[in-house]
C-alpha positions as CSV (number, residue, x, y, z in Angstrom):
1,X,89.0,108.9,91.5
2,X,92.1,109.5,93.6
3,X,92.5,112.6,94.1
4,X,96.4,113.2,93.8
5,X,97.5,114.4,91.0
6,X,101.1,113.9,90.1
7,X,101.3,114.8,86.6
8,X,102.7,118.2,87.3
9,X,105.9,116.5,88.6
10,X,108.7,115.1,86.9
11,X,108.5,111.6,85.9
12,X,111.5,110.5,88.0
13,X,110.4,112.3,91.3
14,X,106.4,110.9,91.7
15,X,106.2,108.8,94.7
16,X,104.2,106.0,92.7
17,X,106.9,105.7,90.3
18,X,109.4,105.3,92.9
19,X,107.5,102.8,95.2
20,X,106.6,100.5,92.2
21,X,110.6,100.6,91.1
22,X,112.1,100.0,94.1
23,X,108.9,97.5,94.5
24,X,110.4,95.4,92.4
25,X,114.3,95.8,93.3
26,X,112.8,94.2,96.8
27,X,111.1,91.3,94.9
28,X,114.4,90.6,93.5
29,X,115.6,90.3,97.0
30,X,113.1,87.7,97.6
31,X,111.6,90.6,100.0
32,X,108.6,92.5,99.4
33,X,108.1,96.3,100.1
34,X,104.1,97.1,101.4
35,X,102.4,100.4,101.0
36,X,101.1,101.4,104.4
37,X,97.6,102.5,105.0
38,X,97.6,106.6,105.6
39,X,94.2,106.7,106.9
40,X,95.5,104.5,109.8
41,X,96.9,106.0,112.4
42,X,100.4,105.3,113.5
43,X,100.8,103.1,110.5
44,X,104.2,103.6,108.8
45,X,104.1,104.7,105.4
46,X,105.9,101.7,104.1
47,X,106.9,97.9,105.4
48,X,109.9,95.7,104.2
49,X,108.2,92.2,104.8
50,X,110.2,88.9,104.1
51,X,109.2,84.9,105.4
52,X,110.5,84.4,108.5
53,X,111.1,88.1,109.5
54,X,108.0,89.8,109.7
55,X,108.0,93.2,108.6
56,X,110.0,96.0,109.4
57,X,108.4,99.8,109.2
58,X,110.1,102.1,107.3
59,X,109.6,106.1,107.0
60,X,109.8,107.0,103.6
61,X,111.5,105.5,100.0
62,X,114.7,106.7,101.1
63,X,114.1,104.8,104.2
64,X,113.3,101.6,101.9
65,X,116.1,102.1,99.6
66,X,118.7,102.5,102.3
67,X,117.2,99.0,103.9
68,X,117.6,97.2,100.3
69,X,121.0,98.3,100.7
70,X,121.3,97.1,103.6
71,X,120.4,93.9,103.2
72,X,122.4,93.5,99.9
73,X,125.4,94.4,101.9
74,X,124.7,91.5,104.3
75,X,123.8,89.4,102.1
76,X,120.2,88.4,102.5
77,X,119.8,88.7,98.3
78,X,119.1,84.9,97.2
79,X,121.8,83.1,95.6
């Protein structure tokens, strides 16, 4: 059993909530957004990963909102 516990925190603000939400805003995107590994050293704590791109690290969910943003604003959504 894991053992965070996030029940104590407001529904909107657990990071699990927030990672499988904007999860699938990036699938949407025809990107997908990767949970790093934080037993691995050096590892970011998140990737944006897309065919043909590779995958770029990103900090934190603010990090990976901001580069869904990004990408909407140039773009890269399909259509």
């Amino acid at each position: 059993m894991n053992g965070i516990n996030d029940l104590d925190t407001a529904t909107h603000e657990r990071e699990r909530k927030g990672f499988e939400s904007l999860a699938l805003h990036f699938s949407l995107l025809g990107f997908t957004l990767i949970k790093g590994d934080p037993a691995v050293e050096g590892q970011a704590p998140y990737y944006a990963a897309r065919w043909g791109l590779g995958a770029q690290p990103l900090a934190d969910l603010d990090a990976a909102e901001a580069y869904m943003l990004e990408r909407l604003g140039a773009g890269d959504g399909p259509g």
